[in-house]
FIGUGU-969661 format. One record per residue: chain; x, y, z of N, C-alpha, C in turn; residue in one letter; residue number from 1. Coordinates in Angstrom, 3 decimals. Example, Ala and Ser with C-alpha at 12.3 -4.5 7.8 and 13.67 -1.06 7.14 Angstrom:
// residues 2
chain = A&n.east = 13.190&n.north = -5.690&n.up = 7.800&ca.east = 12.300&ca.north = -4.500&ca.up = 7.800&c.east = 13.200&c.north = -3.300&c.up = 7.800&res = a&n = 1 .
chain = A&n.east = 12.850&n.north = -2.250&n.up = 7.080&ca.east = 13.670&ca.north = -1.060&ca.up = 7.140&c.east = 12.900&c.north = 0.030&c.up = 7.870&res = s&n = 2 .
//
This chain:
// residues 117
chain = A&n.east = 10.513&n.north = -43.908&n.up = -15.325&ca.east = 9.220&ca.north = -44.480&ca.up = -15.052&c.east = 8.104&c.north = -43.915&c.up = -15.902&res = x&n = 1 .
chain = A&n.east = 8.131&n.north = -42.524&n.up = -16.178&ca.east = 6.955&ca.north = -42.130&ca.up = -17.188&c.east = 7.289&c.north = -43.219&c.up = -18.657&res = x&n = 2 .
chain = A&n.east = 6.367&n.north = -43.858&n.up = -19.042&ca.east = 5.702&ca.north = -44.211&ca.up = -20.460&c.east = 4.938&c.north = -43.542&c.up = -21.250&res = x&n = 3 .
chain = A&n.east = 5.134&n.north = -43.512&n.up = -22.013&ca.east = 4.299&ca.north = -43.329&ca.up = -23.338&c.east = 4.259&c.north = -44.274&c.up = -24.140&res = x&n = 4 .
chain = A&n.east = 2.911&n.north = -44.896&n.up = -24.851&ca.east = 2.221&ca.north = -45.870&ca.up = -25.286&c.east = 1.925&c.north = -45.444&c.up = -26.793&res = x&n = 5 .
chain = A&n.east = 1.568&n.north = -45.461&n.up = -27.770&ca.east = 1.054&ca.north = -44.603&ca.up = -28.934&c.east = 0.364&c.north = -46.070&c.up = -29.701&res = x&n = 6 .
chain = A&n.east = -0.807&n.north = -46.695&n.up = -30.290&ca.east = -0.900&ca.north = -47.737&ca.up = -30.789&c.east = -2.101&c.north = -46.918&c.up = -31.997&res = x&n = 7 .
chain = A&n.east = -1.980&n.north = -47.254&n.up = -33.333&ca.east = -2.530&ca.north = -46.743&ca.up = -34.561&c.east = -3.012&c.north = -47.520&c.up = -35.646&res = x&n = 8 .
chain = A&n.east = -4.183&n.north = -47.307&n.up = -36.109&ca.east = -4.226&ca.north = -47.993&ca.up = -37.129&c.east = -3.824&c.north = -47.503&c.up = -38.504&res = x&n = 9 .
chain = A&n.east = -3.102&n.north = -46.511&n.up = -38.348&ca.east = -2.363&ca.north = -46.304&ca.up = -39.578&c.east = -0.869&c.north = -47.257&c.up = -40.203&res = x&n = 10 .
chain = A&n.east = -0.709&n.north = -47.166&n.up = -41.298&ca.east = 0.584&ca.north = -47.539&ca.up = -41.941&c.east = 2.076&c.north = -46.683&c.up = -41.051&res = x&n = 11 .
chain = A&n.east = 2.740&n.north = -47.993&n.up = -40.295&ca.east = 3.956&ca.north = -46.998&ca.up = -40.143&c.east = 4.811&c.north = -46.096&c.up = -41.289&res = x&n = 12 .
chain = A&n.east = 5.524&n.north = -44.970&n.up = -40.606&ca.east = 5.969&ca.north = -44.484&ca.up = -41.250&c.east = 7.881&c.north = -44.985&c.up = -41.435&res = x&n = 13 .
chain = A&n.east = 8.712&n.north = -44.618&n.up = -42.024&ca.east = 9.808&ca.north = -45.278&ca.up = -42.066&c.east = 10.526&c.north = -45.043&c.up = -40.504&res = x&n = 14 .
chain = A&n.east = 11.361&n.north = -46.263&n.up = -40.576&ca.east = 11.824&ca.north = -46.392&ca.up = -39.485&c.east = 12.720&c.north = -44.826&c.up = -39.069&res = x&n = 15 .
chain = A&n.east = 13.317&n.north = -44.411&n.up = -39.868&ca.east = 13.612&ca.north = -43.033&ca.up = -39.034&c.east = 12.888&c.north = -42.058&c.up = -38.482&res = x&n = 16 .
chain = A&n.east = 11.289&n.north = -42.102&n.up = -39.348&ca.east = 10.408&ca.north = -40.890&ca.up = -38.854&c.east = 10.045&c.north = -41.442&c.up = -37.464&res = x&n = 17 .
chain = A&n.east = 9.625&n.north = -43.276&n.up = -37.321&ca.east = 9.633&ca.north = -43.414&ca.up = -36.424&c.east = 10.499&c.north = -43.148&c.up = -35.346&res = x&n = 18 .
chain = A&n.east = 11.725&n.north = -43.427&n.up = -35.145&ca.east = 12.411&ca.north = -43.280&ca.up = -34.255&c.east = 12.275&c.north = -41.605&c.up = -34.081&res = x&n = 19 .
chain = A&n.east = 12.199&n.north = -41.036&n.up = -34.644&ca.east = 12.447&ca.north = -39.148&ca.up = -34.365&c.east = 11.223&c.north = -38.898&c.up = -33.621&res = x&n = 20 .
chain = A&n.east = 10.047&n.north = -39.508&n.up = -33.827&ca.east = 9.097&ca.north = -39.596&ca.up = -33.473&c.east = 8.788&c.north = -39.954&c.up = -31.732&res = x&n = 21 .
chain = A&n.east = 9.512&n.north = -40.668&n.up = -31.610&ca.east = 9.900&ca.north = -41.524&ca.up = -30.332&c.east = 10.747&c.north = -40.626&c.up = -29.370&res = x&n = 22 .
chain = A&n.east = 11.616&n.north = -39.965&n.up = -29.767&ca.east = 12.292&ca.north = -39.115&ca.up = -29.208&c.east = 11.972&c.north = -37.792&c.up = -28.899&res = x&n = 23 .
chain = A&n.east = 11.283&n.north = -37.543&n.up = -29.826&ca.east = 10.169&ca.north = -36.421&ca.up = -29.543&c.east = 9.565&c.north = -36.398&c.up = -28.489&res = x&n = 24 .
chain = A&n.east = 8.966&n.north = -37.733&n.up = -27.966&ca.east = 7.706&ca.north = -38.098&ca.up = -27.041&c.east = 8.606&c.north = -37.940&c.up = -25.907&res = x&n = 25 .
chain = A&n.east = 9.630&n.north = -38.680&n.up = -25.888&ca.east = 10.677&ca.north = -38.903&ca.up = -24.766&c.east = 10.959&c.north = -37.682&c.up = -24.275&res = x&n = 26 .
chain = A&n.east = 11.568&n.north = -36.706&n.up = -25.044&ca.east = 12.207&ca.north = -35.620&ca.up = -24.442&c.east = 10.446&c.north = -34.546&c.up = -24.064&res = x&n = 27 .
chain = A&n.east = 9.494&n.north = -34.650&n.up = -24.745&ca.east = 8.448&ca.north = -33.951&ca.up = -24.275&c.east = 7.746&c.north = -34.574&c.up = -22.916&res = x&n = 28 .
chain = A&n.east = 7.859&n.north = -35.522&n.up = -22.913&ca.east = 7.130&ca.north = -36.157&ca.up = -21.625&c.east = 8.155&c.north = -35.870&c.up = -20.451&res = x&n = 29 .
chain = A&n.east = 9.462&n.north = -36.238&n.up = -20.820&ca.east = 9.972&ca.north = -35.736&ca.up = -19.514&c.east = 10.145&c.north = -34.434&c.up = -18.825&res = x&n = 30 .
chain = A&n.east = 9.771&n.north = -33.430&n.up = -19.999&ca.east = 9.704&ca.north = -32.210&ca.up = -19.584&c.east = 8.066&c.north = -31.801&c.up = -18.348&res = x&n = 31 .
chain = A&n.east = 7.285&n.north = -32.271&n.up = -19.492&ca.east = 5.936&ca.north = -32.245&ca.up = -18.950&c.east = 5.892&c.north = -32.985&c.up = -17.293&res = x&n = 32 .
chain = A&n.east = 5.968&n.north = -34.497&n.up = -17.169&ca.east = 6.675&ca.north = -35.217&ca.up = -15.760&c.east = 7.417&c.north = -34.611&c.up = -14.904&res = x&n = 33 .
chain = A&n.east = 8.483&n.north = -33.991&n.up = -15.503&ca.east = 9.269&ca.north = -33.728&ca.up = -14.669&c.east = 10.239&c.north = -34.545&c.up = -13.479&res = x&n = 34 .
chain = A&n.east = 10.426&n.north = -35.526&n.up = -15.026&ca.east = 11.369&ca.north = -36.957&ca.up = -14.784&c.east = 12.722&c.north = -36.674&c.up = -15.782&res = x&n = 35 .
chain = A&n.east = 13.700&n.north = -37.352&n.up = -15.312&ca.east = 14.864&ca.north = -37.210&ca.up = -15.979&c.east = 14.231&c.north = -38.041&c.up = -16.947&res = x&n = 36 .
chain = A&n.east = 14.706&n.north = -37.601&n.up = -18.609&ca.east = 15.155&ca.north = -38.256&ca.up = -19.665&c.east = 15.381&c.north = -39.748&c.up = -19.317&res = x&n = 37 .
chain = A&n.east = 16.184&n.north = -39.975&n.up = -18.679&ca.east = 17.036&ca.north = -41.115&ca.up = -18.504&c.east = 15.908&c.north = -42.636&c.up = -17.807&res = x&n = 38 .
chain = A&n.east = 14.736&n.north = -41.939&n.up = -17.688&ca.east = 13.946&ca.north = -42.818&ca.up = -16.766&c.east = 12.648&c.north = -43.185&c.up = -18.153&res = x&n = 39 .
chain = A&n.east = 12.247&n.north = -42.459&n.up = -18.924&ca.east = 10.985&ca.north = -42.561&ca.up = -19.609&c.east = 11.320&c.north = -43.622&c.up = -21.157&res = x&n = 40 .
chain = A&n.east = 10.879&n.north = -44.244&n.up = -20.991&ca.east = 9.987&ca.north = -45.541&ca.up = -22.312&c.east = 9.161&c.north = -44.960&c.up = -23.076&res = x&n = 41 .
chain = A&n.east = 9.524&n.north = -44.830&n.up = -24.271&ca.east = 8.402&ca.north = -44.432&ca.up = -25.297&c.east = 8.398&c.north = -45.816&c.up = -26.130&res = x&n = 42 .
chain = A&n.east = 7.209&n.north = -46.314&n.up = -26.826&ca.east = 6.485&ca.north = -47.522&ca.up = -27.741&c.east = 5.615&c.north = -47.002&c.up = -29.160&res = x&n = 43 .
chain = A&n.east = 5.560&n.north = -47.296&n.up = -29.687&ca.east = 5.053&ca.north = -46.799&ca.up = -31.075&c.east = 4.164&c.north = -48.575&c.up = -31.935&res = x&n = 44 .
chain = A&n.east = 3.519&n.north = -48.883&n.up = -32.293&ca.east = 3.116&ca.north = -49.715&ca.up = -32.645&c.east = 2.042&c.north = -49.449&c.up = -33.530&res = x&n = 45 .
chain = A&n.east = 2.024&n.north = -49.497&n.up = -34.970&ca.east = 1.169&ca.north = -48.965&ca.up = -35.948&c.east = 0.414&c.north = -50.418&c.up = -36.943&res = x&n = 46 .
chain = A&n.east = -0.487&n.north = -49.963&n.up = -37.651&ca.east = -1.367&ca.north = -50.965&ca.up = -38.146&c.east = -2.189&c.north = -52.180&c.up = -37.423&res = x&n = 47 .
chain = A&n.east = -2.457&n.north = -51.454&n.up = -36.081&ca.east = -3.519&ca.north = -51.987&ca.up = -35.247&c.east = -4.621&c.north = -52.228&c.up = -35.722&res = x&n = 48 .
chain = A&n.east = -5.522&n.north = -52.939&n.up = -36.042&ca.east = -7.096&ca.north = -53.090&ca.up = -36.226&c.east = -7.672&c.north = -52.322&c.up = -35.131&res = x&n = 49 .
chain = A&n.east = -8.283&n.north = -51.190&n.up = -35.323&ca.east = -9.174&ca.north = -50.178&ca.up = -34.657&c.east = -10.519&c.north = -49.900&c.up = -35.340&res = x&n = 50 .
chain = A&n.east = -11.130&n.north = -49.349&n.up = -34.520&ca.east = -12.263&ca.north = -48.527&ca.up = -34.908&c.east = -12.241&c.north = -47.514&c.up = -33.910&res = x&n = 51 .
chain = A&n.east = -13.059&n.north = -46.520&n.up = -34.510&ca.east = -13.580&ca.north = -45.142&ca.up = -33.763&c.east = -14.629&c.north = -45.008&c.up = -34.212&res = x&n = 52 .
chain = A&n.east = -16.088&n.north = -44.349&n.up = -33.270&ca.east = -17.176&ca.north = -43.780&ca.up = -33.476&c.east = -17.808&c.north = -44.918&c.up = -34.890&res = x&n = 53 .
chain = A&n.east = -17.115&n.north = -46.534&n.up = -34.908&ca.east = -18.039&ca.north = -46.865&ca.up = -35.637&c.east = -17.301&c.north = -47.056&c.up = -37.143&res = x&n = 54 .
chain = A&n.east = -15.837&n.north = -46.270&n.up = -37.463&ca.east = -15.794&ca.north = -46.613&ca.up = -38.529&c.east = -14.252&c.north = -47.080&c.up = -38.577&res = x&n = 55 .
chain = A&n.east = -13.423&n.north = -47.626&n.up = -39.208&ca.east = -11.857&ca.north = -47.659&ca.up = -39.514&c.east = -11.354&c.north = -46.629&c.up = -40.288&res = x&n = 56 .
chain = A&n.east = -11.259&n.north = -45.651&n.up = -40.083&ca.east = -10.677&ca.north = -44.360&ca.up = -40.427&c.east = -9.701&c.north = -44.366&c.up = -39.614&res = x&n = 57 .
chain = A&n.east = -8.305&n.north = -43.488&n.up = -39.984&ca.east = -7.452&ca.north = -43.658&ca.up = -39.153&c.east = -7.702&c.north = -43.164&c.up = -37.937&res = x&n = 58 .
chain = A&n.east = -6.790&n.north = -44.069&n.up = -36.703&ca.east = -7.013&ca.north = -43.679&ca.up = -35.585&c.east = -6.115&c.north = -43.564&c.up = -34.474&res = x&n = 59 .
chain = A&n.east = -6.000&n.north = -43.410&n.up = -32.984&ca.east = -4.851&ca.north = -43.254&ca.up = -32.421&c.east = -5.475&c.north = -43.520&c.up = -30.927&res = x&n = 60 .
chain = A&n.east = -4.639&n.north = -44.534&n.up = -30.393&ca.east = -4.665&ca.north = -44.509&ca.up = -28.953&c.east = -3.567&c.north = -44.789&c.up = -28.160&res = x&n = 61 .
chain = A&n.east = -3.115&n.north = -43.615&n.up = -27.325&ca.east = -2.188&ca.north = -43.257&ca.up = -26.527&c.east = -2.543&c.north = -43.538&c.up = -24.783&res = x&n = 62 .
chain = A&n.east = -1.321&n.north = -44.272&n.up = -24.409&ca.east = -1.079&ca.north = -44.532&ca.up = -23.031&c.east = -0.216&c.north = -43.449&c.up = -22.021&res = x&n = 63 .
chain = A&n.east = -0.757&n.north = -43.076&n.up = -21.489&ca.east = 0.543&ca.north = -42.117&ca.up = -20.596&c.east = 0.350&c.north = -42.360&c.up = -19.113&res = x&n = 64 .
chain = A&n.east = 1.610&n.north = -42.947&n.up = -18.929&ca.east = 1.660&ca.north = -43.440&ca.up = -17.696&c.east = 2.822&c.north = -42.890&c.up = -16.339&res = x&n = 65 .
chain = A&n.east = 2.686&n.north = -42.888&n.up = -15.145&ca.east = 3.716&ca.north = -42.171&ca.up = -14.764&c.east = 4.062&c.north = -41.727&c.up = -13.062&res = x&n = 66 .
chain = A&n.east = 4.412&n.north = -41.937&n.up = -12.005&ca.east = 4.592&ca.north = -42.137&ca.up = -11.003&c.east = 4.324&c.north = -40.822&c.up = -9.968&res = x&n = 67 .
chain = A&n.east = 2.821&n.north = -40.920&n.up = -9.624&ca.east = 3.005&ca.north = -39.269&ca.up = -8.830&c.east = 3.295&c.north = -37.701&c.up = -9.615&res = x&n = 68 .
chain = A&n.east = 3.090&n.north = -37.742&n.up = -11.235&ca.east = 3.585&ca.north = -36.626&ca.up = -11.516&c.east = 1.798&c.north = -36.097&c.up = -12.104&res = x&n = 69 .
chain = A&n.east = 0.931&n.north = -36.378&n.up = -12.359&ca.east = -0.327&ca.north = -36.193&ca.up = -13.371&c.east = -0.931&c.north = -35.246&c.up = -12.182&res = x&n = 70 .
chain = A&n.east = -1.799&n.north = -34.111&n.up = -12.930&ca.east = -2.603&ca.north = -33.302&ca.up = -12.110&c.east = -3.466&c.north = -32.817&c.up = -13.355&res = x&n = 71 .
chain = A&n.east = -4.666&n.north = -32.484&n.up = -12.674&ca.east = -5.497&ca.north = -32.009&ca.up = -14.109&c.east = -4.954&c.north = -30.880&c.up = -15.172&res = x&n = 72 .
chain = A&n.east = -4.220&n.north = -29.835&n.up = -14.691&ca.east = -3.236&ca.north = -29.093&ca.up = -15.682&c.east = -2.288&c.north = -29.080&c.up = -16.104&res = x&n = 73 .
chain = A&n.east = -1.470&n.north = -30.765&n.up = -16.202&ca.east = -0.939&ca.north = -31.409&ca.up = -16.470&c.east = -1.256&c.north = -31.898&c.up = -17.610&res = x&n = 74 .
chain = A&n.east = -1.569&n.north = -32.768&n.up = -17.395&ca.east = -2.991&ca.north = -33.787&ca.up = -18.337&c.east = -3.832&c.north = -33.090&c.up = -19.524&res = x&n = 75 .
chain = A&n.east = -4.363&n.north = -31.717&n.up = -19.268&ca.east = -4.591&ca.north = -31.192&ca.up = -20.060&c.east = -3.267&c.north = -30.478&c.up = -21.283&res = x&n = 76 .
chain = A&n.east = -2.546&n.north = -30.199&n.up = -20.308&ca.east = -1.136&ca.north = -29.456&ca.up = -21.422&c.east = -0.718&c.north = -30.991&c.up = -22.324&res = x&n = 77 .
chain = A&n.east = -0.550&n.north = -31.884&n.up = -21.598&ca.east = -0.144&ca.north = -33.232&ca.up = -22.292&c.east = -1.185&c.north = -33.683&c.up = -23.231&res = x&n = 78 .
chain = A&n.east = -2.643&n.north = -33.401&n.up = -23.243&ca.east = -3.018&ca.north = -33.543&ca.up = -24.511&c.east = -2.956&c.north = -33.070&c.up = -25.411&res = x&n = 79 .
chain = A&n.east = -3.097&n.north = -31.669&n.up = -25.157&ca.east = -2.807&ca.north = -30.799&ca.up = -26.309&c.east = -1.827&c.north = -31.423&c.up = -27.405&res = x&n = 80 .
chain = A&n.east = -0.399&n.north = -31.060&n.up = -26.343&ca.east = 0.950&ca.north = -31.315&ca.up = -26.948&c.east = 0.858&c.north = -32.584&c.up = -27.590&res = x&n = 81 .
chain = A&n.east = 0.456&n.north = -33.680&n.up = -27.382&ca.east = 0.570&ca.north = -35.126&ca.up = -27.488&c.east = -0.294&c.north = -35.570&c.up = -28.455&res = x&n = 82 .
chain = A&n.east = -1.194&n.north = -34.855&n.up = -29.035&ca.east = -2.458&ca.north = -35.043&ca.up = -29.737&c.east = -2.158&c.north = -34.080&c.up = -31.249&res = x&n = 83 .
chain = A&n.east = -1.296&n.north = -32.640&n.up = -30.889&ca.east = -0.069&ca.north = -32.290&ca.up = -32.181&c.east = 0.302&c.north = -33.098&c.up = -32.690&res = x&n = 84 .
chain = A&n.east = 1.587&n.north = -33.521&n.up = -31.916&ca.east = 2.340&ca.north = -33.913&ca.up = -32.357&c.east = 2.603&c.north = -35.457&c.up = -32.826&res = x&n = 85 .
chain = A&n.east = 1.311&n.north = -35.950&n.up = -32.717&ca.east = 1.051&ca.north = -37.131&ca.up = -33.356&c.east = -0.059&c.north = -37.276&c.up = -34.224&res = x&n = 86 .
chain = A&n.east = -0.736&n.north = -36.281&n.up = -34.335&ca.east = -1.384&ca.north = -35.799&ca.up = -36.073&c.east = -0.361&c.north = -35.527&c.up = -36.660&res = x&n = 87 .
chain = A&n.east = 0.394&n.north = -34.444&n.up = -36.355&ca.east = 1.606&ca.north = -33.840&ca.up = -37.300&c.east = 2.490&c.north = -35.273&c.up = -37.611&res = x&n = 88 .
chain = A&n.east = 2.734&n.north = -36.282&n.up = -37.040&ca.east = 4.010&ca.north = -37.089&ca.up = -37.481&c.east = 3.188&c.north = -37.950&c.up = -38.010&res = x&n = 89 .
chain = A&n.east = 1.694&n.north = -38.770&n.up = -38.094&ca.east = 1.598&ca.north = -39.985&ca.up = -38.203&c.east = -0.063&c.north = -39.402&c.up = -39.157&res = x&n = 90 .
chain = A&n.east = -0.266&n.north = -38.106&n.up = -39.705&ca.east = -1.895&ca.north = -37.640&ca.up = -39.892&c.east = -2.971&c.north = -38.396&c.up = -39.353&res = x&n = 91 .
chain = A&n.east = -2.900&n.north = -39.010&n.up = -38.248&ca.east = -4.339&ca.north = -39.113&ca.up = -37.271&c.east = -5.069&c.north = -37.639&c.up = -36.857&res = x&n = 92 .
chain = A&n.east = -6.340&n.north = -37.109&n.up = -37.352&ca.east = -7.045&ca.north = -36.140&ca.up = -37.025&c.east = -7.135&c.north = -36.317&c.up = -35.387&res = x&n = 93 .
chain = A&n.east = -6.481&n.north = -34.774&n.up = -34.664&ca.east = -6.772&ca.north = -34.563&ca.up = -33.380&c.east = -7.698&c.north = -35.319&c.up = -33.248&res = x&n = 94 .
chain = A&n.east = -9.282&n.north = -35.177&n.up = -33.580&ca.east = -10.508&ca.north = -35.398&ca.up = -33.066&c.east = -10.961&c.north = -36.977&c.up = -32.954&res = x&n = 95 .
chain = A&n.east = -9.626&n.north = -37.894&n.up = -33.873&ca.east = -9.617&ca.north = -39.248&ca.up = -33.418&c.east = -8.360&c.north = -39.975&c.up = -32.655&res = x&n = 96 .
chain = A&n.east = -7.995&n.north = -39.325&n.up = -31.398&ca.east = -6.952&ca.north = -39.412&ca.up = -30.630&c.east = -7.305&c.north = -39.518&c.up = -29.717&res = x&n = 97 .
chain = A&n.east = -7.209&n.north = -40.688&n.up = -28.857&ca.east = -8.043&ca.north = -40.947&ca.up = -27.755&c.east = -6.477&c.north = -40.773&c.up = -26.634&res = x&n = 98 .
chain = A&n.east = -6.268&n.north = -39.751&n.up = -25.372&ca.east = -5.319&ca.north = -40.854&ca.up = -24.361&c.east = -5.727&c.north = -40.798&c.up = -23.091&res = x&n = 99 .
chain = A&n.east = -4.887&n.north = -41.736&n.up = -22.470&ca.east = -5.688&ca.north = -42.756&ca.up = -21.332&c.east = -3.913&c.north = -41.921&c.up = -20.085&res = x&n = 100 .
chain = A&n.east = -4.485&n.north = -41.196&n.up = -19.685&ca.east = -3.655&ca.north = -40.909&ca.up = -18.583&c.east = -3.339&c.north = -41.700&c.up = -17.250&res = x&n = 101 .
chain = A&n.east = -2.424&n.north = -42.316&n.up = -16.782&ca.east = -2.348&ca.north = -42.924&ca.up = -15.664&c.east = -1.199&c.north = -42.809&c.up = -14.638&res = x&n = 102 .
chain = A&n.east = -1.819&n.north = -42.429&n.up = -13.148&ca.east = -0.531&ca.north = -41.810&ca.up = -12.386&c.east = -0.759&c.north = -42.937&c.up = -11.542&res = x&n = 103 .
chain = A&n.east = 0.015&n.north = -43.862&n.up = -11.767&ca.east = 0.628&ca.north = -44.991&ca.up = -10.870&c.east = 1.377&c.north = -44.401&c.up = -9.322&res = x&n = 104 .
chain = A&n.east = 0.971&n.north = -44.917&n.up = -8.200&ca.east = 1.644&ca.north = -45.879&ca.up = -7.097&c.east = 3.239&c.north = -46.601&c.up = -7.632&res = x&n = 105 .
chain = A&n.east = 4.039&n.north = -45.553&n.up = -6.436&ca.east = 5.229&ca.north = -46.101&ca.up = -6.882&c.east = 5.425&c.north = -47.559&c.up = -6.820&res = x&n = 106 .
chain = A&n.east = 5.207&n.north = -48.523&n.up = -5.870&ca.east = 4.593&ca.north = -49.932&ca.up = -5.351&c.east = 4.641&c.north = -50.439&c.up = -6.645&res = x&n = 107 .
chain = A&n.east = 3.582&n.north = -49.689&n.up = -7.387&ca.east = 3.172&ca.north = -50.307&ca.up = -8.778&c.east = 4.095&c.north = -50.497&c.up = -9.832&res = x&n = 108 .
chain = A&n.east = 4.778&n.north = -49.892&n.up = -9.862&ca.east = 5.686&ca.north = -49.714&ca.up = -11.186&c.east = 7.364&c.north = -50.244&c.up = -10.162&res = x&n = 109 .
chain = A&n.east = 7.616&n.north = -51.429&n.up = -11.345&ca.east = 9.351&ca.north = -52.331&ca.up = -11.008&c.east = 9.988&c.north = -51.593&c.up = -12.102&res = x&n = 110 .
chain = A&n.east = 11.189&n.north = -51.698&n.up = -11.625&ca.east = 12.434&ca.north = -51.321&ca.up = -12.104&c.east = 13.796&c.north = -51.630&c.up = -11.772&res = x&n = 111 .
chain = A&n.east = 14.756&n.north = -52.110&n.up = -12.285&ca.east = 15.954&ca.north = -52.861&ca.up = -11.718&c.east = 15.901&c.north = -53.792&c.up = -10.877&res = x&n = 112 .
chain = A&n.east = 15.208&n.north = -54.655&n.up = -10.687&ca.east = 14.920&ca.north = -55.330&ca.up = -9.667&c.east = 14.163&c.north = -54.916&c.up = -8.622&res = x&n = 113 .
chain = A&n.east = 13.579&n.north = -53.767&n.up = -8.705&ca.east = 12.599&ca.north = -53.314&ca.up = -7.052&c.east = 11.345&c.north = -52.429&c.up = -7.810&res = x&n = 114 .
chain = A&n.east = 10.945&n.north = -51.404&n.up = -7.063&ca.east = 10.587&ca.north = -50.542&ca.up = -7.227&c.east = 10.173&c.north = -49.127&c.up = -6.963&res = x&n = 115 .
chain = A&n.east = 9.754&n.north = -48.244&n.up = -7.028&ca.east = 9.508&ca.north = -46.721&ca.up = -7.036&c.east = 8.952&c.north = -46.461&c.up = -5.857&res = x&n = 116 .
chain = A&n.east = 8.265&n.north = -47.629&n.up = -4.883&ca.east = 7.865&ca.north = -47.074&ca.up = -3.818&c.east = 7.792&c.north = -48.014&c.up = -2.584&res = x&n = 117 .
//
């Protein structure tokens, strides 16, 4: 059930950095959650039309989504980490990395036919 979202207006990078990239997120978010591996969606989607503060410089906006697990010292460790490691793979400057944390209602979130709560 945890997601991760990543949408950029940069040039993707090749499909393998992407995918390593993806897996990265996967195995870090589930650590951070404290969801099995086996449950979390990571998305990557690059050459978005963005702006920030006004200009098209590269940019980054991240979704993190996730069922009952988010607390403010949570959230904070997950930016940190999440805001690395996607300057480091994709050079979006930390300081234009926007993410949008969201701790969903199990109700809210389907899966296999039902859902989480």
């Amino acid at each position: 059930m945890p997601l991760i979202t990543v949408k950029s207006s940069v040039a993707s990078p090749d499909k393998t950095a992407v995918e390593t990239l993806l897996k990265n997120l996967s195995a870090s978010l589930a650590k951070h959650t404290g969801k099995p591996e086996s449950y979390v969606m990571t998305a990557f989607e690059s050459e978005v039309p963005m702006t920030f503060g006004g200009t098209t410089d590269p940019v980054c906006y991240i979704e993190i989504k996730s069922v009952g697990t988010m607390s403010p010292d949570k959230t904070k460790s997950m930016s940190q980490d999440f805001c690395q490691t996607i300057s480091g793979a994709i050079g979006v400057p930390t300081n234009r990395i926007y993410i949008e944390f969201n701790d969903a209602k199990g109700y809210m979130w389907g899966w296999n036919s039902s859902t989480f709560g």
